[in-house]
C-alpha positions as CSV (number, residue, x, y, z in Angstrom):
1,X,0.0,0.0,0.0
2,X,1.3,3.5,-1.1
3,X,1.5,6.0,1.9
4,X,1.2,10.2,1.0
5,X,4.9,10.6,0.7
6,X,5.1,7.0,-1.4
7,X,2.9,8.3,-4.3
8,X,4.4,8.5,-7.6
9,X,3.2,12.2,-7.9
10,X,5.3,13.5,-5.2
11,X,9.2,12.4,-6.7
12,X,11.5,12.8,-4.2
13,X,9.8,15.8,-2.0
14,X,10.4,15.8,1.5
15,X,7.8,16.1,4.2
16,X,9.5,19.4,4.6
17,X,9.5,20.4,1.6
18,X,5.7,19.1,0.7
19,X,4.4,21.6,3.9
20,X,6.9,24.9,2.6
21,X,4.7,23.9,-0.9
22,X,1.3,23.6,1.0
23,X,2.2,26.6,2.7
24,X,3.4,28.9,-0.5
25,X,-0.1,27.3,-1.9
26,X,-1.8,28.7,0.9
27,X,-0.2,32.2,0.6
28,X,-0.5,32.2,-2.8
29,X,-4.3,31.7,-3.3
30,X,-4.2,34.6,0.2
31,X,-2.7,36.9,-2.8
32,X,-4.6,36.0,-5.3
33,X,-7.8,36.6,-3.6
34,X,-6.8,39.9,-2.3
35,X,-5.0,41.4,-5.2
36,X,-4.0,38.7,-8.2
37,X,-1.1,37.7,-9.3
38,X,-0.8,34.3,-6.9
39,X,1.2,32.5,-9.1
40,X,4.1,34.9,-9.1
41,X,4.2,33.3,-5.1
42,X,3.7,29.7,-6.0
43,X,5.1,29.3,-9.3
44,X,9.0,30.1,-7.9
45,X,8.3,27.9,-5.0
46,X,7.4,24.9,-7.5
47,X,10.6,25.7,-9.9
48,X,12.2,25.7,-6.6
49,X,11.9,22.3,-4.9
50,X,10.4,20.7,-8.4
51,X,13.1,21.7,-10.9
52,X,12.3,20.5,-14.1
53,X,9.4,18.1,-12.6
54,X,6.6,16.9,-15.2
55,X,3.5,19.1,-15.1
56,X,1.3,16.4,-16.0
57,X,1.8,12.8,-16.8
């Protein structure tokens, strides 16, 4: 049986580094809904700990 940090869609990430994602996710959509523009938040934060990581499979 595949646990969270066992499923194929999460590579090598970290438990660290899947709760810095959840929380630039969480500051991003914060942005977002207040001004626009969230993605400039969680777009870097991807690029950062995904580098070069498939989009969709």
């Amino acid at each position: 049986m595949l646990d969270a940090l066992n499923w194929p869609g999460f590579a090598d990430l970290s438990l660290a580094g899947l709760l810095f994602l959840c929380g630039a996710a969480f500051l991003a959509g914060a942005v977002d809904a207040i001004v626009g523009g969230g993605g400039l938040i969680q777009l870097p934060a991807m690029l950062l700990l995904l580098p070069g990581g498939e989009v969709i499979r």
